[in-house]
Structures are given as structure tokens and as C-alpha cells.
C-alpha positions as CSV (number, residue, x, y, z in Angstrom):
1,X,0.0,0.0,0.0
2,X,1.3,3.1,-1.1
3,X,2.1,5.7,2.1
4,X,1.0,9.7,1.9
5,X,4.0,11.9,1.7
6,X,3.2,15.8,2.2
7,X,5.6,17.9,0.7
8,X,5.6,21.0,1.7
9,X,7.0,24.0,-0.3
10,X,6.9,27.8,-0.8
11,X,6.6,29.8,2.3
12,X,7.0,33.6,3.6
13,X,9.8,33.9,2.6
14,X,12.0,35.7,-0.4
15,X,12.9,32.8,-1.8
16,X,9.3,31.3,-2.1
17,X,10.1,31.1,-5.7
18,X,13.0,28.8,-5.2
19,X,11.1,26.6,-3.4
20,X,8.9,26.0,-5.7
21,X,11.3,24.6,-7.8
22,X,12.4,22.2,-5.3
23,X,9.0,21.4,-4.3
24,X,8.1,20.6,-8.1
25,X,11.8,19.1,-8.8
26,X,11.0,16.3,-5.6
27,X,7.1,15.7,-6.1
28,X,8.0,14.6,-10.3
29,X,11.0,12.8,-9.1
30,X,9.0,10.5,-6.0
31,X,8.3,7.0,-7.3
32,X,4.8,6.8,-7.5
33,X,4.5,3.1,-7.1
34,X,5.3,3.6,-3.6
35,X,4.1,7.2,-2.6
36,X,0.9,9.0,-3.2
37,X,1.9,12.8,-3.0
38,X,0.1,15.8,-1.6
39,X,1.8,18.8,-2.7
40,X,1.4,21.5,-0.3
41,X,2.1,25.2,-1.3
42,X,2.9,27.9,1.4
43,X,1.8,31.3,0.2
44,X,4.0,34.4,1.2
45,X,1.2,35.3,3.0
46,X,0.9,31.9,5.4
47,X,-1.9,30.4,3.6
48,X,-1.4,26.6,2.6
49,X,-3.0,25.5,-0.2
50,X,-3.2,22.1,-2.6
51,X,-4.1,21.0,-6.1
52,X,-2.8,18.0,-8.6
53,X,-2.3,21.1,-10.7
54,X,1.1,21.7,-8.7
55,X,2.9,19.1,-10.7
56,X,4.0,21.6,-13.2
57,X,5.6,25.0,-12.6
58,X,2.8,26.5,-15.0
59,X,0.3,27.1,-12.1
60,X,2.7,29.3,-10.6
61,X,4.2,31.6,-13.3
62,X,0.7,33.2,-13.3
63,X,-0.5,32.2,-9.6
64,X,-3.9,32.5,-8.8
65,X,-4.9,30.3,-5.9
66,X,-8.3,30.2,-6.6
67,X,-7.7,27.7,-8.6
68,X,-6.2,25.5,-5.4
69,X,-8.2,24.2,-2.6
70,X,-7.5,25.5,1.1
71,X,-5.3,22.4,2.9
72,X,-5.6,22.4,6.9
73,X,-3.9,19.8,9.3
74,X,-5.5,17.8,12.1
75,X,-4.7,15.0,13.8
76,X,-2.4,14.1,11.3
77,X,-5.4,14.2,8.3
78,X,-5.1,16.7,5.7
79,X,-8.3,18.7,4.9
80,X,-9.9,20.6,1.8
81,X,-11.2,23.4,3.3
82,X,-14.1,25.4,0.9
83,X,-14.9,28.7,2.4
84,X,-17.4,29.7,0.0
85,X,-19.3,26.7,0.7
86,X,-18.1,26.6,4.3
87,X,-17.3,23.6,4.0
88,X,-14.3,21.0,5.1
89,X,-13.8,17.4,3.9
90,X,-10.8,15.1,4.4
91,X,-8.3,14.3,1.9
92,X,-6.3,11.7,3.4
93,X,-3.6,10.3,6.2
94,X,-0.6,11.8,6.3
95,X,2.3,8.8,6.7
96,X,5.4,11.5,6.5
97,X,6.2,15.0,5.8
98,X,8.9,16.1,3.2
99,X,10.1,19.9,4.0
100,X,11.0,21.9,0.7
101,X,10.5,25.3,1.9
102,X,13.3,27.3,1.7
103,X,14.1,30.3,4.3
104,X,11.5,31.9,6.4
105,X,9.5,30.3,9.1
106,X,8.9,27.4,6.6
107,X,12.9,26.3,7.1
108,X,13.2,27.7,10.0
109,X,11.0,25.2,12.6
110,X,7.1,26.2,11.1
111,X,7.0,23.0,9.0
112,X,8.9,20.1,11.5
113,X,6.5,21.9,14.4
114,X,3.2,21.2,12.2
115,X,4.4,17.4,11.7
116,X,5.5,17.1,15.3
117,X,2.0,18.6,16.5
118,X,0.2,16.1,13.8
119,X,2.2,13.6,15.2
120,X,3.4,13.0,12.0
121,X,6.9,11.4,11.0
122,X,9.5,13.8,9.5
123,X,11.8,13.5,6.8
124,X,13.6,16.5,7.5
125,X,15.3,18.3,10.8
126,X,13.2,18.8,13.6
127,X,12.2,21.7,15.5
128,X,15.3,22.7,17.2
129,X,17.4,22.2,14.8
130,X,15.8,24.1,11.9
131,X,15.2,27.3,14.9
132,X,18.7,27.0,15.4
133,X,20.4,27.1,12.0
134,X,18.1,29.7,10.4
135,X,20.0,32.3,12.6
136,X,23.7,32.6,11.0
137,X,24.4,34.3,14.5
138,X,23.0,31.1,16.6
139,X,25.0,28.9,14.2
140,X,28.3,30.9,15.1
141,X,27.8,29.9,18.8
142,X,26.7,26.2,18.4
143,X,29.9,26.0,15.7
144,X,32.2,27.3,18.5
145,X,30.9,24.9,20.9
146,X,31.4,22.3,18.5
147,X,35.0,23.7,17.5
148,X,34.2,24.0,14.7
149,X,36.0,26.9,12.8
150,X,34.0,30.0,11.4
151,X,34.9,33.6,10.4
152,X,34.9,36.5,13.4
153,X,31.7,38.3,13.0
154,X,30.0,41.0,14.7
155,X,26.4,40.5,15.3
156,X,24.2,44.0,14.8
157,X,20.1,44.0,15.8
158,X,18.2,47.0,14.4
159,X,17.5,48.8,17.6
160,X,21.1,48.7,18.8
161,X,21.9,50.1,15.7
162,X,19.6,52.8,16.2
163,X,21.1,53.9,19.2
164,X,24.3,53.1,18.3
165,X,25.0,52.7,15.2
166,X,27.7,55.2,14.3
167,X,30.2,53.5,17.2
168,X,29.5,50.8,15.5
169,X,30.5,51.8,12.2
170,X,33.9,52.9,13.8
171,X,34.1,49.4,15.7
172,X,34.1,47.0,12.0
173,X,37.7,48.5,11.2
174,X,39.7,48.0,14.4
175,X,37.6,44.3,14.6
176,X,37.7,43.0,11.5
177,X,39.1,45.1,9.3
178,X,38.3,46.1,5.5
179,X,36.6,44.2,3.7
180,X,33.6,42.6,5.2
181,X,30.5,41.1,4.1
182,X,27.0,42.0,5.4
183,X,23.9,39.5,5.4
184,X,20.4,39.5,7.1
185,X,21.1,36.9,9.9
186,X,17.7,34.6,8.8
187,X,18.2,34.5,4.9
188,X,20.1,32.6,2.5
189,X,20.4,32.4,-1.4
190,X,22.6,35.5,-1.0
191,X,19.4,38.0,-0.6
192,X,20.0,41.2,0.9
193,X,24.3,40.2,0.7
194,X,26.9,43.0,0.8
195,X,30.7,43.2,0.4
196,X,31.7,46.3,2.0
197,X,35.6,47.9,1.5
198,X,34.9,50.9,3.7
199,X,32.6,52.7,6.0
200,X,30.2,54.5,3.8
201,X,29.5,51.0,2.1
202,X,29.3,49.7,5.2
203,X,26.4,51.7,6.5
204,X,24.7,51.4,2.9
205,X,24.9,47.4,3.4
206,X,23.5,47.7,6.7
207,X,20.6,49.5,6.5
208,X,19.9,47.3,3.1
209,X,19.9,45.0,5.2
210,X,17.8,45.6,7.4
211,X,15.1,46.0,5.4
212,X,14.6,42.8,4.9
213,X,15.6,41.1,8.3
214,X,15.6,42.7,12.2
215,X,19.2,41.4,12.5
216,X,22.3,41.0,10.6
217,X,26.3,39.8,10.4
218,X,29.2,41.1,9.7
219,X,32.1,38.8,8.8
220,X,35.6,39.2,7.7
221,X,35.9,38.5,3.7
222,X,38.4,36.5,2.5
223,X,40.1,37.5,-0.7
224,X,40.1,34.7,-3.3
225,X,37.9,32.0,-1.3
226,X,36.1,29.2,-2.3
227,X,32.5,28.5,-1.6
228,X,32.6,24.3,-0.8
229,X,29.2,22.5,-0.1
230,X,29.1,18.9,1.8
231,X,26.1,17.5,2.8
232,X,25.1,14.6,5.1
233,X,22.4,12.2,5.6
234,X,21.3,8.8,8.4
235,X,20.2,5.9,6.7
236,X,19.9,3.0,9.5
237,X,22.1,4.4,12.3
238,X,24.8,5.3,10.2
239,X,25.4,9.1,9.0
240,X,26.1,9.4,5.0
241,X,28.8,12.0,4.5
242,X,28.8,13.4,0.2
243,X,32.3,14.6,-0.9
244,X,33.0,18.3,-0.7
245,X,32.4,20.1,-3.6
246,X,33.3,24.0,-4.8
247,X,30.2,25.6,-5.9
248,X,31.5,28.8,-7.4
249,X,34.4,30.6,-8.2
250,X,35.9,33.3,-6.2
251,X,33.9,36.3,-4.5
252,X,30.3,36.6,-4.0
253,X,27.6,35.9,-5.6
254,X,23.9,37.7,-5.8
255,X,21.2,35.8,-5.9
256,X,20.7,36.7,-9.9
257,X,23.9,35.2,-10.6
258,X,23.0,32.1,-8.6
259,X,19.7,31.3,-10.3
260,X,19.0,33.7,-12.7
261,X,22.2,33.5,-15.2
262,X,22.8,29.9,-14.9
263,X,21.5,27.0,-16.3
264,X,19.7,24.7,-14.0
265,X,20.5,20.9,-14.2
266,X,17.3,18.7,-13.1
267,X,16.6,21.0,-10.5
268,X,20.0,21.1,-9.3
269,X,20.2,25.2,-8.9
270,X,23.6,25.4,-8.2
271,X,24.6,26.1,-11.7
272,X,27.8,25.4,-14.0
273,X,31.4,25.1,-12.1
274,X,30.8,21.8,-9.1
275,X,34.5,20.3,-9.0
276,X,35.0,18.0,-5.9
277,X,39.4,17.7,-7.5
278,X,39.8,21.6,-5.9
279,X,40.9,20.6,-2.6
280,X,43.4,18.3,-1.5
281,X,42.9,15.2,0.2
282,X,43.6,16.3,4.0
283,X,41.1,19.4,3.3
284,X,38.7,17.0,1.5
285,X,39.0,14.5,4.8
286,X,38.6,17.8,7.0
287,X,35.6,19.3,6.0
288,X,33.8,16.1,5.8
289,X,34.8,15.5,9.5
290,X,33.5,18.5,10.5
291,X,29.6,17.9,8.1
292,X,29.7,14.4,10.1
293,X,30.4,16.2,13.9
294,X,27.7,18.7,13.0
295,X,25.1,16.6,11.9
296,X,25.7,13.9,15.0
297,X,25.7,15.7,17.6
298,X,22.8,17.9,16.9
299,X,20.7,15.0,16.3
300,X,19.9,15.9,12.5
301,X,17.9,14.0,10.3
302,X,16.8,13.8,6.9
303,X,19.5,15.6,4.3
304,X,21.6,18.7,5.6
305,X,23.9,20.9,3.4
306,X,26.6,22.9,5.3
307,X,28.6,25.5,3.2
308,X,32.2,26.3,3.7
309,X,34.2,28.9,3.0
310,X,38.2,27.9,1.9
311,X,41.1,30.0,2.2
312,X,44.8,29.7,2.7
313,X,44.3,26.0,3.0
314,X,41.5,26.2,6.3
315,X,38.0,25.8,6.1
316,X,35.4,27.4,7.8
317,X,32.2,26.5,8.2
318,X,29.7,29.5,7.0
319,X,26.1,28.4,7.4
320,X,24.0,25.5,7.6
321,X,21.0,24.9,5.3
322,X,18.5,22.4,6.7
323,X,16.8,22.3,3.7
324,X,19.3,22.6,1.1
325,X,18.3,23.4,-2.6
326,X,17.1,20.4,-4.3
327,X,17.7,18.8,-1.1
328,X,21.3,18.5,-2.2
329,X,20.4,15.1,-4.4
330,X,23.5,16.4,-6.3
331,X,25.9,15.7,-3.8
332,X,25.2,12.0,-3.6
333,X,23.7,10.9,-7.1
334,X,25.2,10.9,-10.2
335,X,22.0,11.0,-12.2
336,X,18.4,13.0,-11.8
337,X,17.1,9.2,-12.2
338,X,19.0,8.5,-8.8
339,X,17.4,11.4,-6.8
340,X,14.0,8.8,-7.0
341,X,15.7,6.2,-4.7
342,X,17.5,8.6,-2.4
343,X,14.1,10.7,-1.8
344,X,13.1,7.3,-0.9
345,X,15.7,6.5,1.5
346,X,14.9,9.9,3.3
347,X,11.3,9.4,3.3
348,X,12.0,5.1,4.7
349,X,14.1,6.1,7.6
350,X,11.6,9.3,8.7
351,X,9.1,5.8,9.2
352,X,11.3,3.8,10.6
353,X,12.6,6.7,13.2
354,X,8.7,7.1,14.1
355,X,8.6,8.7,17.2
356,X,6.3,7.0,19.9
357,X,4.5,9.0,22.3
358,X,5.9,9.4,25.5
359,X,3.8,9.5,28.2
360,X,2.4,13.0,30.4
361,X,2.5,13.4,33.7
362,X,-0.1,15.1,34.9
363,X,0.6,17.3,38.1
364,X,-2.5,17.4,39.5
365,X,-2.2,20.7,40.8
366,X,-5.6,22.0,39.1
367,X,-7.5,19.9,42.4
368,X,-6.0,21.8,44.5
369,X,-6.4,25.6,42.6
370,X,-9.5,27.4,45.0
371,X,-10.4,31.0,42.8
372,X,-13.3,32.9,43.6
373,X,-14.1,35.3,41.4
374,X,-14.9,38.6,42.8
């Protein structure tokens, strides 16, 4: 009998549209003989919405979700919700949720809490995790408690800045020095990313910022780095570790040069220039030790990407994505064809990792509660 996978994609976020892609990329790839899908689209405005229509990116060039039906959650059973008719009716059992939102609350703990609450099985990180690693500032600290190397960084909240932003200003020369790059602290995909060589485009980096996130980071940049990804995965108590790979050239790249000038591969969205021959071996060995740390000992599951930063011969460990872009098949299939069985393996060990309830204590301390009311 086929099981229900929910795959949820989209979300409030700015890179909704990216998701989508994924979303799509995973639902098309799924073996059908095994899975019965409900796709499950996150509008930017929190609304969740299905339809068979979104097997094909069509119904979202020219989006118009009227032509989708209202999804809701309960009890683990998905239902069609009709609010001109009033009307609710239930679609079906929910065996496990797949997470293809990218950024936003969606990535960042929305969609492992929904499963959680449904008491549904989760092929993706849970709740803590995803909170977590969707701050780049909370990442800094769990890294350093790991030992894990990462770049200095100062850490700037838009109130503070307010206040006291021009001592700030004065502060990124004499503790990091020229040049640095600014980032909202809860984005990725390179949105809202700055390289800054002196104080005036400091400021201007900023404040862009933070118009699209309450907090952001400032790191040291390194001259002629390499971006490296390496991803991770558990399959039956033992954690899957890809080989490193470069994913760009040297300095930064906007989010238009990531998915807007560069062919996409089967969904792959990381365009032209992948080598994993870049590094040498002891780097190589390195990096993966460090993907394998991270995802251990904060209890990951389901596919993680973490991206690297390479310089002078050290790596340092820049962000973590827990749902990485076309859930970094890449790094561990040769062929689109392959992505069908590895989605499957994700989806298999999110079943057999089912989480039994544990049991509540009650406290009993209602009995004993005496209010009047006055």
C-alpha cells in the first residue's frame, strides 16, 4: 500500500520562488508506485493551499490560488477546506512529511512543528534544529561549541543600531578590518548580501539589510575563497557523508547570478562550475569531519547541506542549510534518475525513526487551585 508523503514547499519567505522549484523538482522525481503525494504550497502570506495542478511549474508563473483548494492539518489528516461553501472534507492520512520550503519560518521550525504537532513522521530536521540554524548568529555559537572553525563576525540588531550605530560603524575597522561582508542573519540564497571595502559601504549594506531582516552579520571577507558545499544524511544508524564540492568561483555571488544567469541541471540550482578535485585530500577529509560532527551531535535527520568557506588551505564553516536546494540530491547521485531512490531513502528512515508518544505526567495541581471570582 502506497504511504501519503506531504511535501511541503513555498513559504513567507524571499525565496518562495525557489522553493517552488524544489517542491516541483522532488514531487516529479518521488516513485509513484510507492508514494501518493500531496503537494502543499505555502503562500507568502501563510496560507497553505493544494491542487494535482502543482505538478508543473505552470500554475505558478501566473499564480492565482483560486484555482487550489484550502489544505488544513489535524490529527495528522489533511483537509480541503471550501470557504465559499463553508465547508471541510478530508483528503487523506498523512504517513510523513517532506520539507522543501526554503528560508522563512517554513525552514526555519514552522513545518517540523506542524508534523510534530500532527504527530506526523518527519523526513527533514526537527524543530530545534531548523530554529537554530536559520539564525547565522546562533549557528556561530553552536559551531564554537562544536569547534568547529567559522569567520569572526559581529552580530548588529536594528534597535542597537539605532542607538548606536555610528560607534559601531567605527568598531568594524579596528575588529575586523576592510573588507567585510553583510547579510540578514535569517536569509540565504545570498538575498540582501553586501561586500563592503569601507565605512560609507558599510552603512549602505546595513541599513539594506535591514530592510529585509531585524538582525544581521558582519564577517571578515576573505580575498580569493572558495565557496565548498558537503552534505550529510542517516540511513539505518549510520550518518552518510557526500564529498566536498566548490560551488563557485571566487567572490560573492547575488542571488541573480546564482539562479537567474545559470543553467539549471534537473533542478539542481547550483549552476555550472561543481568540481570535488579543488581541494586536497587532508582538506577534503577535514571538511567532511567537521559535516559528520555537526550533523551527529545535533541529532539531524533527513539531508543537511553545510557551506564552507576555503582560504589559505583552512575551512570554515559558514552556514548550515536544513533544507538545502534540491535537497542537495547532487551531492550524492550521479544521475536525476538517482534522486528517486534517495528521496526514498529519506522518506524510509523518517518511518522507521517514528517517534512513539511518550507519556504526560499530569501534576495534578488544578485539584487543588480554590479561585473565587470577585
Amino acid at each position: 500500500m502506497r504511504k501519503t508523503v506531504a511535501v511541503f514547499f513555498g513559504g513567507r519567505s524571499c525565496e518562495n520562488e525557489i522553493s517552488v522549484l524544489t517542491g516541483i523538482f522532488v514531487i516529479n522525481v518521488l516513485d509513484g508506485e510507492k508514494y501518493a503525494v500531496l503537494p502543499v504550497y505555502v503562500h507568502t502570506n501563510g496560507e497553505t493551499y493544494t491542487s494535482p495542478k502543482m505538478m508543473d511549474v505552470k500554475a505558478f508563473q501566473n499564480l492565482d490560488v483560486r484555482s487550489f483548494e484550502r489544505v488544513l492539518f489535524d490529527g495528522g489528516t489533511a483537509y480541503a477546506v471550501h470557504s465559499s461553501k463553508r465547508k471541510i472534507r478530508a483528503l487523506c492520512k498523512v504517513d510523513v512529511v517532506l520539507n522543501c520550503c526554503h528560508g522563512g519560518l517554513g525552514e526555519g521550525g514552522g513545518v517540523s512543528a506542524l508534523a510534530e504537532w500532527n504527530g506526523i513522521p518527519l523526513a527533514s530536521p526537527d524543530l530545534t534544529a531548523s530554529g537554530i540554524f536559520m539564525d547565522k548568529c546562533l549557528t556561530k555559537f553552536v559551531m564554537r561549541a562544536l569547534k568547529i572553525p567559522t569567520l569572526d563576525y559581529i552580530r548588529v540588531n536594528e534597535k542597537d543600531y539605532e542607538k548606536r550605530g555610528a560607534f559601531l560603524l567605527r568598531s568594524i575597522e579596528s575588529r575586523l578590518k576592510y573588507p567585510v561582508v553583510i547579510k540578514p542573519a535569517h536569509l540565504g540564497s545570498s538575498i540582501g548580501i553586501t561586500v563592503a571595502r569601507n565605512e560609507d559601504e558599510a552603512k549602505t549594506g546595513i541599513e539594506n539589510g535591514f530592510a529585509l531582516d531585524d538582525r544581521v552579520i558582519i564577517e571578515k571577507y576573505l580575498e580569493n575563497k572558495q565557496d565548498v558545499n558537503c552534505a550529510a544524511y542517516a540511513m539505518d544508524g549510520e550518518i552518510f557523508v557526500s564529498e566536498p564540492e566548490t560551488a563557485y568561483g571566487t567572490g560573492v555571488y547575488s542571488f541573480e547570478e546564482k539562479y537567474l544567469k545559470r543553467d539549471t541541471d534537473g533542478g539542481r540550482l547550483l549552476g555550472k562550475g561543481g568540481s570535488r578535485d579543488a581541494l586536497s585530500g587532508e582538506l577534503r577529509e577535514k571538511i567532511r569531519a567537521y559535516t559528520k560532527t555537526v550533523y551527529k551531535r545535533m541529532n539531524l535527520q533527513g539531508v543537511v547541506r553545510l557551506d564552507f568557506l576555503v582560504n589559505d588551505g583552512k575551512a570554515y564553516l559558514c552556514e548550515v542549510n536544513t533544507v538545502p536546494g534540491s535537497l542537495a540530491y547532487y551531492l550524492f547521485c550521479e544521475r536525476v534518475v538517482d534522486a528517486r531512490r534517495f528521496f526514498g531513502d529519506l522518506l524510509e528512515e523518517a518511518l522507521r525513526q517514528q517517534k512513539t508518544n511518550k507519556q504526560i505526567l499530569s501534576t495534578g495541581i488544578l485539584k487543588n487551585v480554590r479561585w473565587r471570582r470577585k
